[in-house]
C-alpha positions in Angstrom: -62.3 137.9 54.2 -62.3 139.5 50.7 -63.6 137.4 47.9 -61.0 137.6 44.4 -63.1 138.7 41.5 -63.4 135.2 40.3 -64.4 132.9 43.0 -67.1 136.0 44.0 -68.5 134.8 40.5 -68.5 131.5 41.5 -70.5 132.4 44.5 -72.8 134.5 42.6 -73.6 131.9 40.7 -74.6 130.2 43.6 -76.9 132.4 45.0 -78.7 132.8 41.6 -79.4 129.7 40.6 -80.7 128.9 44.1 -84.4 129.2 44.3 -84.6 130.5 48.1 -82.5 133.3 47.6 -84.5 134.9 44.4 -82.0 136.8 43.5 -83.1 139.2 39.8 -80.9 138.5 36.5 -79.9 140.8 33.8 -78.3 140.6 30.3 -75.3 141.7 32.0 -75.3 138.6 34.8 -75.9 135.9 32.3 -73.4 137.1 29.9 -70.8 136.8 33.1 -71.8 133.2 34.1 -71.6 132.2 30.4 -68.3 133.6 29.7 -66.8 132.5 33.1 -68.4 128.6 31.9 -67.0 129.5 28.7 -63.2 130.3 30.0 -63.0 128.1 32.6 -63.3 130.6 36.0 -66.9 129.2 36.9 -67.3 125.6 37.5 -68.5 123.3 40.0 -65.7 122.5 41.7 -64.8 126.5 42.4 -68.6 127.6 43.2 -68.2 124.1 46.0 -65.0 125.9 47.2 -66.0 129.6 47.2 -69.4 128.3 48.9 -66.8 126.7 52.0 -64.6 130.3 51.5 -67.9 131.8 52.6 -68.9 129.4 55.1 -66.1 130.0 57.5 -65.0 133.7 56.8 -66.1 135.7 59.3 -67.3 138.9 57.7 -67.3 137.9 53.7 -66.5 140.7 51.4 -67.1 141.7 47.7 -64.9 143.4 45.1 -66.7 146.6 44.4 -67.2 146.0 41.0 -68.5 142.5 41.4 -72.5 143.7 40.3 -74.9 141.7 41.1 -78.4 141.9 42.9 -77.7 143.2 46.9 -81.1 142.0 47.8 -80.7 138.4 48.8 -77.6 138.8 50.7 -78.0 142.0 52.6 -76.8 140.9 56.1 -74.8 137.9 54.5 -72.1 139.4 52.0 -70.8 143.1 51.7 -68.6 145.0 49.6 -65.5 146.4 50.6 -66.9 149.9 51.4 -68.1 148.3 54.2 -64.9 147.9 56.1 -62.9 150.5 53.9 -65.1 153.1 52.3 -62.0 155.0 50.9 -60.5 152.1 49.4 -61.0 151.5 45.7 -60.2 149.6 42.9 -58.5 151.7 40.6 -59.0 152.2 36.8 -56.5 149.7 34.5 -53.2 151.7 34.1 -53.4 153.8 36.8 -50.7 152.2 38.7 -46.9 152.7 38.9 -44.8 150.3 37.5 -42.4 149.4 40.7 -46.4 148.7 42.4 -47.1 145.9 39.8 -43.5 144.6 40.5 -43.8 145.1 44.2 -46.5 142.6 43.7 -45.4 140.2 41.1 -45.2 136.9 43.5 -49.0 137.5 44.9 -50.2 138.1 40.9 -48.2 134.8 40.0 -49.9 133.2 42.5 -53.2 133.9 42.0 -52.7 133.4 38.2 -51.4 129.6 38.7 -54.7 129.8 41.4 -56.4 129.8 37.5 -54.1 127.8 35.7 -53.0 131.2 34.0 -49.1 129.7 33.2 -47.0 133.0 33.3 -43.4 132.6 34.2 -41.6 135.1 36.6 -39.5 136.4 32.9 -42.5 136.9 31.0 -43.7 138.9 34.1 -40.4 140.9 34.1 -40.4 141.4 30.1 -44.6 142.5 30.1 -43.8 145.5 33.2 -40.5 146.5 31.0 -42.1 147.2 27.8 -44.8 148.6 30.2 -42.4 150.9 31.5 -41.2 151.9 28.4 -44.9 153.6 27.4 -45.5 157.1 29.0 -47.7 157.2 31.8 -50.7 159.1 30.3 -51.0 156.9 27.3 -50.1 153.0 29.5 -53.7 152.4 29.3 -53.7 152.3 25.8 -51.6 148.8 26.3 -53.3 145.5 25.2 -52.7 141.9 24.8 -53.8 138.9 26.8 -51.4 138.5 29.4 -51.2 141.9 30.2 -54.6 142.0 31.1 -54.5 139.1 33.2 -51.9 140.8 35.4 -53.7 143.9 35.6 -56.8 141.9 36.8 -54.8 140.3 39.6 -53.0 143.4 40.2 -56.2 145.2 41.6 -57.5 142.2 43.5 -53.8 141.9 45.0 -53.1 145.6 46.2 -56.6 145.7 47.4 -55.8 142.3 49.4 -52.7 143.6 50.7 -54.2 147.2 51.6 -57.0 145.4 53.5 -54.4 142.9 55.5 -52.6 145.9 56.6 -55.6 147.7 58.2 -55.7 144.3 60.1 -58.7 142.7 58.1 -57.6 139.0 56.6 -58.0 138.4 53.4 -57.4 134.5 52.1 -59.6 134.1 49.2 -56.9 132.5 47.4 -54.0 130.6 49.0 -51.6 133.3 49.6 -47.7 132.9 49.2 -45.2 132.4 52.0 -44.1 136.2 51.0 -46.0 139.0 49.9 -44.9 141.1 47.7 -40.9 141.3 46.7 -38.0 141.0 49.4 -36.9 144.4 48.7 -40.1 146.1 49.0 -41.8 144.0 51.2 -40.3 141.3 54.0 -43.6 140.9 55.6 -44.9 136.7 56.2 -48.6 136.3 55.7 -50.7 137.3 59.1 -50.9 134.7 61.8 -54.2 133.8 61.2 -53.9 133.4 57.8 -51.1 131.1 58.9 -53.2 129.0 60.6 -56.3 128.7 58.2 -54.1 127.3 55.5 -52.2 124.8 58.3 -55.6 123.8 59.6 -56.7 123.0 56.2 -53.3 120.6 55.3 -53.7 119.0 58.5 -57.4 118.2 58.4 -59.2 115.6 57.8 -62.4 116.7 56.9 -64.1 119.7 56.3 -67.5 121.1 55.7 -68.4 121.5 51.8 -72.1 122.9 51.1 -74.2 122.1 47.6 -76.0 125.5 47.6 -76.2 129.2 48.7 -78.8 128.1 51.3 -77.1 125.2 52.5 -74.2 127.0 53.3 -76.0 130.0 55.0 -77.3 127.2 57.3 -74.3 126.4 57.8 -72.6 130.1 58.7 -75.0 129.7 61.7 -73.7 126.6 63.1 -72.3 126.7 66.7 -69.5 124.1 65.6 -68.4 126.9 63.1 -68.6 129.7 65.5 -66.6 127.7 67.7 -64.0 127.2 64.6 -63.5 131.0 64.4 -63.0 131.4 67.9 -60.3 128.7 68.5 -58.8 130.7 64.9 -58.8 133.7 67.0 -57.4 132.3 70.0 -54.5 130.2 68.2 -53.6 133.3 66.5 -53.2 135.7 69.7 -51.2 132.8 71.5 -49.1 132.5 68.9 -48.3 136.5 67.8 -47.4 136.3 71.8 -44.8 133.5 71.9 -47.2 131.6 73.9 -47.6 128.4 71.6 -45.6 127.4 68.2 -47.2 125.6 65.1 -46.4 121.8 66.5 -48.6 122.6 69.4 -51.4 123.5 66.8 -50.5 120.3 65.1 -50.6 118.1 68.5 -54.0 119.6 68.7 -55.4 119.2 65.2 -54.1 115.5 65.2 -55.7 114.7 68.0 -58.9 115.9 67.4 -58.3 113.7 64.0 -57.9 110.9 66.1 -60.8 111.1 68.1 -62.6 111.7 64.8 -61.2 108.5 63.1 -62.0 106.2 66.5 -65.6 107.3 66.6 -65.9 106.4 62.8 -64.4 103.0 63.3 -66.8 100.8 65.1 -69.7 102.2 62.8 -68.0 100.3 59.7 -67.3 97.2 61.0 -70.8 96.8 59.0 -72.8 98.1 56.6 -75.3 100.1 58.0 -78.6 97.7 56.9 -76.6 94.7 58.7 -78.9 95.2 61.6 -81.9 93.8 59.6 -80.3 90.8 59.2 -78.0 90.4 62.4 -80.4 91.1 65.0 -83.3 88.7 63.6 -80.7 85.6 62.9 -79.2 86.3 66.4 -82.3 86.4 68.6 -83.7 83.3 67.0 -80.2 81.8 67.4 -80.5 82.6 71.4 -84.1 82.4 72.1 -85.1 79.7 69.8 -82.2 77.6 68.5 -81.8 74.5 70.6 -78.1 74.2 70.3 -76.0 75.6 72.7 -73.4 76.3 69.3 -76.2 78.3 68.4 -76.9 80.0 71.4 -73.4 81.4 71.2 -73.1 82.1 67.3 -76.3 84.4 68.5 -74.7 86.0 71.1 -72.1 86.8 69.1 -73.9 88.5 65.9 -75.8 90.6 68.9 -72.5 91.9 70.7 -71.2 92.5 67.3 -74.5 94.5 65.7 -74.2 96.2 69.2 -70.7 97.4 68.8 -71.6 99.0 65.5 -74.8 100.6 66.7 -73.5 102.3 69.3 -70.7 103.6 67.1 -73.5 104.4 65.1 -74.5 106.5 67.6 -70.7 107.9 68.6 -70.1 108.6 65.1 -73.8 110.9 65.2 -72.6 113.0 68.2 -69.4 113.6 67.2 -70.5 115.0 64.1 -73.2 117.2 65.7 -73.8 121.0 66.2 -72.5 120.6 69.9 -70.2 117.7 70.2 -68.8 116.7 74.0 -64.9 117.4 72.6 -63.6 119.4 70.4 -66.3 122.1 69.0 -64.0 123.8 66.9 -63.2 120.8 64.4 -64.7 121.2 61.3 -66.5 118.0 59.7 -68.4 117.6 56.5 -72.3 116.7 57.1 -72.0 114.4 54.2 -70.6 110.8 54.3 
């Protein structure tokens, strides 16, 4: 999975400000994470998301010209040159024009991803005066919402390159289409599909606080069993073997076995028990009346019920659960 520029800043921050990882700062990496706070690109709610981007994806990947210390995530995080070492990200304005229109719905897309509003005509009237500048001298081009299109247009060819040579990429939601119908008639890949559809349809997933808790989290056996099922779902279906309703008949019931294990654990609160099982045993053992005796017997079958869905609720929400390891549930309540 290739991280976009932005949410790669978003994990950045992350790792820096998380005292496990000691990662080393610089003028340079402080000026980035004030200017993202600053524009609105770095936030908490997009470092919580990139931090679940990088749980799940299998082999993360970096922009290349996202620097920041390698130390603390050598065996965790690598740049593109790891899986593409001839693929670059080229210099603004080295680009033909029918490229950046031959990617105008991904760069839309990934705009609106930053609330970057930029209509489909202003997109048209930006690459025609584009076109109109000679090629040696397009660099020369400013304002703001050029810029902005040239910064999606790297991350989006990149993307696209790196889908073709079969490696994923999903580090924002991509469109239904990539590229334009004329020069491009391709859907996303199946298992990109399938991320995003698993995602609508469930219930709950795993969301980590920090750079450590998410690398604990990489390691889980319920995750590893998420990227396999991903893997399988997405060769069945490339080979006509299952359609998306039988993904959906398996996601919703896994959701229901989720929801019936929660159900009995909040009949109560969970401190009930300090009051329930004390008023009911001296209602049974003690309590001369034979009203009593069953007023007991009922607050202990009831403080029961929700212990032992107490209890159902904890092993379905474990590492290794009896049924279905692959779904994905946060550790927090």
């Amino acid at each position: 999975m290739l991280f976009h520029r932005f949410p790669a800043w978003n994990l950045a921050h992350a790792l820096y400000f998380d005292p496990r990882m000691s990662a080393a700062e610089s003028p340079f990496i402080r000026h980035r994470f004030k200017e993202g706070f600053e524009e609105g690109w770095i936030s908490s709610a997009h470092q919580r998301r990139a931090l679940e981007m990088f749980v799940l994806a299998e082999e993360p990947l970096l922009p290349p010209d996202l620097d920041i210390d390698p130390r603390p995530i050598e065996g965790h995080l690598h740049w593109i040159g790891h899986v593409a070492p001839d693929l670059n990200i080229r210099p603004m304005g080295r680009y033909q024009i029918n490229e950046l229109r031959s990617l105008k719905n991904l760069i839309l897309c990934n705009l609106a991803a930053r609330n970057i509003v930029l209509t489909p005509t202003d997109f048209d009237e930006i690459t025609a005066e584009l076109g109109e500048i000679p090629e040696r001298v397009r660099w020369f081009a400013k304002g703001q919402q050029l810029h902005e299109i040239e910064l999606e247009f790297t991350m989006a060819s990149v993307s696209l390159e790196l889908t073709r040579r079969g490696i994923p990429t999903y580090s924002q939601i991509l469109p239904d289409i990539i590229g334009s119908r004329t020069q491009q008639d391709e859907a996303e890949p199946a298992d990109l599909a399938i991320v995003k559809f698993y995602f609508e349809n469930q219930i709950e997933v795993p969301s980590p606080g920090t750079f450590s808790e998410a690398l604990d989290l990489r390691d889980s056996p319920r995750i590893e069993a998420w990227r396999a099922k991903i893997r399988s779902w997405s060769n069945e279906l490339r080979a006509g073997r299952i359609d998306f309703n039988h993904i959906k008949t398996a996601i919703d019931d896994a959701n229901g076995y989720l929801r019936g294990a929660r159900l009995p654990s909040r009949l109560l609160p969970r401190w009930s028990w300090a009051f329930t099982y004390p008023l009911g045993l001296f209602e049974v053992a003690i309590a001369n009346h034979e009203q009593a005796h069953l007023i007991g017997a009922g607050l202990l079958a009831i403080e029961t019920v929700h212990l032992l869905g107490e209890a159902l609720n904890h092993a379905v929400r474990s590492d290794d659960p009896l049924q279905y390891k692959w779904l994905l549930i946060s550790s927090r309540d």
